[in-house]
N, C-alpha and C positions, 0 to 999 in steps of 0.2 A: 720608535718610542722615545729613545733619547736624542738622537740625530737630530732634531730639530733646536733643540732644547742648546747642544754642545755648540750648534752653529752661530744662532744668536749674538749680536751682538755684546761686547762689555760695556759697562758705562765708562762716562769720560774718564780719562785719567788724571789723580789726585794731581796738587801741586807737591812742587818738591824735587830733590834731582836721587839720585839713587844711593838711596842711606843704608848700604848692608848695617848687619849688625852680629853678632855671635848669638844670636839668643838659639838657631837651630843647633849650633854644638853645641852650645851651653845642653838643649833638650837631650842629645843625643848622651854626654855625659850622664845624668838621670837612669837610662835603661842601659841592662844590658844586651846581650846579641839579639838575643831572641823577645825583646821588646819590653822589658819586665823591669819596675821598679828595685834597685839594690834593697832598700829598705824592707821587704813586704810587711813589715809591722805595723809602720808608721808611715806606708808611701803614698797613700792617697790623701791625709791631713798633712802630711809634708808638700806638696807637688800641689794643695790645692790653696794651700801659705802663700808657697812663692806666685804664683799663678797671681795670685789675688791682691797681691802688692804690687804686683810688674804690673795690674792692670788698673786697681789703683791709681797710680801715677802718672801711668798713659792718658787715662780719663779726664785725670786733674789739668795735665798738660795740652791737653786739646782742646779745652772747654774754654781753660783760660786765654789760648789763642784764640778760639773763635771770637770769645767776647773783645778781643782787643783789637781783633780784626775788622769786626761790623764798626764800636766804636771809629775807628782810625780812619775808615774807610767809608762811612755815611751810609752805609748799609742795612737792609732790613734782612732779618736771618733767615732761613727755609721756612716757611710756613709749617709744613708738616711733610718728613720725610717717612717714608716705609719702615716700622718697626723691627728694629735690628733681633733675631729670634738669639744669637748665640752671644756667650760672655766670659769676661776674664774673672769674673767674681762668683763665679760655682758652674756646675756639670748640668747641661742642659740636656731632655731626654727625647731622641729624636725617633720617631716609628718608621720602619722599613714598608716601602710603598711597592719596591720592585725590583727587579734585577735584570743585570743582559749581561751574557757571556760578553768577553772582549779578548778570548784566545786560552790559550792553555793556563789552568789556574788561576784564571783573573777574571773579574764581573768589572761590572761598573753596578755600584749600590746607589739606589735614590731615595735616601729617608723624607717623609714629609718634616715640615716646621711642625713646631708648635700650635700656629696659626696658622689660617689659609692663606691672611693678607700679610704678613711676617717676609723679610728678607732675612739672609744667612746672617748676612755683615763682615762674609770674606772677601779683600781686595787685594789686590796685585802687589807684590806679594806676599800671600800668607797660606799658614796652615791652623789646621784643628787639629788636638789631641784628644784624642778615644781612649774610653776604659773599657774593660771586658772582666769581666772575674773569670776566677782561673775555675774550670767545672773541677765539682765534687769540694769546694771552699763555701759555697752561697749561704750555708747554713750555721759557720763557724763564727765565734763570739767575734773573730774580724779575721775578714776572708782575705784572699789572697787576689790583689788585681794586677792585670797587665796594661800598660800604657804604650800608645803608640800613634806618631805623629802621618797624617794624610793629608795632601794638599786638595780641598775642592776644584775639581775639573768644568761644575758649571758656572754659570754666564752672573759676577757680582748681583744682576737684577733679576735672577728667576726671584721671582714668588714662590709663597709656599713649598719649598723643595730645598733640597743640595745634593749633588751628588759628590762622587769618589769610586776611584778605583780602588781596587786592593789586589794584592797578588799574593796565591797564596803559598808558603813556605813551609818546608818541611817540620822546622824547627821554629815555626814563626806562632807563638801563642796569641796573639792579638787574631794574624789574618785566619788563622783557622778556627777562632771562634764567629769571627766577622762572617766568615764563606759556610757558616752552620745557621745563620740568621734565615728567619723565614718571614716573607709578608705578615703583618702585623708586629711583629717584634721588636725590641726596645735596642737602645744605644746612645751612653752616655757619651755626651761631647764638649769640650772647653773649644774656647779662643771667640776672633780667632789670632792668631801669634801671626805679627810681622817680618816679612824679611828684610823688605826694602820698599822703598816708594819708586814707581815709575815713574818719568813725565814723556809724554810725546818729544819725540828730536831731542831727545839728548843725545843721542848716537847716531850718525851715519850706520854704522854696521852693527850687526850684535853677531855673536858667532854663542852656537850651540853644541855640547857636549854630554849627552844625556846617555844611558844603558838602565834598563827594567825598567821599573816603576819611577828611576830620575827625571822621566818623560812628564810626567804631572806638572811640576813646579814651571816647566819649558812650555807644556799646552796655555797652562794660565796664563800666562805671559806673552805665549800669540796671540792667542787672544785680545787682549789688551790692545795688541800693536797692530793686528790684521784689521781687529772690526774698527780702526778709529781712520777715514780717508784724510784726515789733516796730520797722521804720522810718516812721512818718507823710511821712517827707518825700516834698512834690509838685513834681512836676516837669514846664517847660513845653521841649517842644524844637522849635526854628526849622530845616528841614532844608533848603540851597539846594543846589543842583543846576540842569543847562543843559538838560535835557532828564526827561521822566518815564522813561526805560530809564536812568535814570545813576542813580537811587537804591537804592542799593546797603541789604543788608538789610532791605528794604522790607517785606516779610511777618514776620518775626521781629517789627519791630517795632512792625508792626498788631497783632498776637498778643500782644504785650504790653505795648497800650493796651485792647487786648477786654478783655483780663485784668484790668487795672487802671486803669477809667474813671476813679476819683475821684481817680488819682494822677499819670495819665500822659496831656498832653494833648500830640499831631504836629499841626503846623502844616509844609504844603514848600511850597518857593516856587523856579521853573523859570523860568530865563531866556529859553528858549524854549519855552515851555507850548503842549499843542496846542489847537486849538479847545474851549470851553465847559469850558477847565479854573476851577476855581471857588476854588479856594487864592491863595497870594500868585506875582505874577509879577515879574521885574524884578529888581533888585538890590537890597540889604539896605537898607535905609531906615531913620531917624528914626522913623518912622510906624509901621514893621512890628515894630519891636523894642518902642517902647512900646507896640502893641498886643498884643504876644504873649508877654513877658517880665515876671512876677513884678515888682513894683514895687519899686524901692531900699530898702532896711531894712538892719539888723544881723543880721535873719534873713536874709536871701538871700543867694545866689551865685550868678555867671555864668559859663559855662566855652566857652570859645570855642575852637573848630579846624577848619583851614583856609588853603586859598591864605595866604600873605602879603599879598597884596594887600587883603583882605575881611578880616584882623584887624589891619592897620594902620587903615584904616577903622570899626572896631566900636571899639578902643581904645588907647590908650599900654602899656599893659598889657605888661612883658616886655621890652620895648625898651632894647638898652644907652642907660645917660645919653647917652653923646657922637652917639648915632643919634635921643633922642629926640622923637614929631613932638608937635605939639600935640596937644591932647585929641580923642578920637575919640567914635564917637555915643555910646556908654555914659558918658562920663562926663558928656556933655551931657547926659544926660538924670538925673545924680544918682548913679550909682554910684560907689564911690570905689575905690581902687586894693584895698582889703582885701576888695573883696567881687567881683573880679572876677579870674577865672586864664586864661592863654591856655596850653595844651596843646600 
């Protein structure tokens, strides 16, 4: 049902070299643990302000490049590109189409667009922000929402579609209203929010560092770099997880390490591994990152996501100044602040 859909190619990749930014901590400041705006008074007209300025000026700023680009450049513009369905200027409302188990607690959700002929409008990379109201609020003079950020796992050009994983938490108010959604059912969604621009061959290596659902923002991004055959870049990914049912797109992305031996090597490493597991076990290590991680250069890059915990640990990486900890294993081991992004 989705297997086809996950394989697909990405389209080309933008121009640009890779522009992290803070806007994902900036978001994660916003919620607390459990996904939920600090404010709940005023956090949906708060969060839908800022949203709408930051997107605002995105718009203005790329618009104004484009025109200055065709001019500059003696160019006629797209004719007509596929109707971007999602936006930074208000909460788009997308119907659930379908689901598929993807392991213990986790689905992959496929809402339809708006339109049949409609694209997302998420690229490499970004994410969407989901609302949910909190049950037993829906009827009060102003309800009480939870907010919470999702990377789309499909392919920038599906049509009519987007998917996502979600995993679901004990304490997670977003994903267990999300994993209560039934075919037909509604789901507010912004963006979609930028992390960074890709370009093909920027990097000789990229070395990966993902645990749970940190896997999303890493698929999109294979993505990108697997389905394009004018990219060389190789890539190593370190996948943790607590269990072998917790690995979430585990066959997708066997399927495209089959596909791409000379570019794409998985390494998972389970905290509680079962008997005569033969990969890495325990928690991230010194040991396992220099083993399995692309060696420090100007050609590499590191892209880590995950628990807070395990990227406090891996590096400083992201961390406001006045919260900063010491250096983490990555930099002990040589990488420097320019060649490593936490997502």
């Amino acid at each position: 049902m989705f297997n086809s859909a996950l394989s697909r190619a990405a389209a080309k990749a933008p121009t640009g070299l890779f522009q992290q930014t803070s806007l994902n901590a900036q978001t994660r400041m916003y919620m607390g643990a459990a996904g939920r705006y600090r404010n709940s008074r005023c956090g949906k007209k708060a969060l839908i302000l800022g949203l709408a300025v930051a997107g605002g000026a995105y718009y203005y700023y790329n618009r104004k490049n484009e025109k200055n680009r065709v001019a500059c450049e003696g160019i006629e513009p797209n004719i007509k590109s596929p109707e971007k369905a999602l936006s930074l200027m208000g909460w788009t409302t997308l119907t659930l189409r379908e689901t598929q188990d993807m392991g213990e607690n986790a689905k992959l959700f496929r809402f339809n667009l708006p339109k049949e002929d409609q694209v997302s409008g998420h690229t490499t990379s970004s994410f969407i922000m989901t609302s949910v109201v909190k049950p037993g609020t829906e009827k009060n003079w102003w309800p009480t929402y939870f907010y919470r950020p999702y990377t789309p796992v499909s392919a920038e050009g599906d049509v009519g579609h987007i998917d996502i994983v979600v995993k679901k938490y004990k304490d997670g108010n977003s994903s267990k209203s999300i994993h209560s959604l039934k075919p037909g059912d509604k789901l507010d969604v912004m963006g979609p929010l930028k992390t960074f621009k890709y370009q093909e061959n920027s990097y000789k290596s990229i070395g990966m560092i993902a645990a749970g659902s940190g896997i999303t923002p890493m698929f999109q991004l294979l993505h990108k770099i697997l389905d394009n055959s004018e990219d060389k870049t190789k890539v190593n990914l370190l996948y943790c997880n607590r269990t072998e049912d917790d690995i979430l797109l585990r066959k997708e992305l066997e399927n495209m390490a089959a596909k791409n031996p000379e570019r794409l090597q998985i390494t998972y490493c389970l905290t509680q591994p079962p008997l005569n597991w033969e990969q890495e076990s325990g928690r991230v290590s010194l040991d396992m990152v220099k083993k399995h991680m692309p060696e420090p250069s100007s050609a590499t890059k590191i892209f880590v996501c995950g628990p807070e915990g395990m990227v406090s640990t891996l590096t400083s990486c992201g961390c406001w100044w006045f919260f900063k900890r010491k250096d983490g294993i990555l930099e002990e081991l040589g990488y420097d602040g320019k060649s490593v992004c936490s997502l």
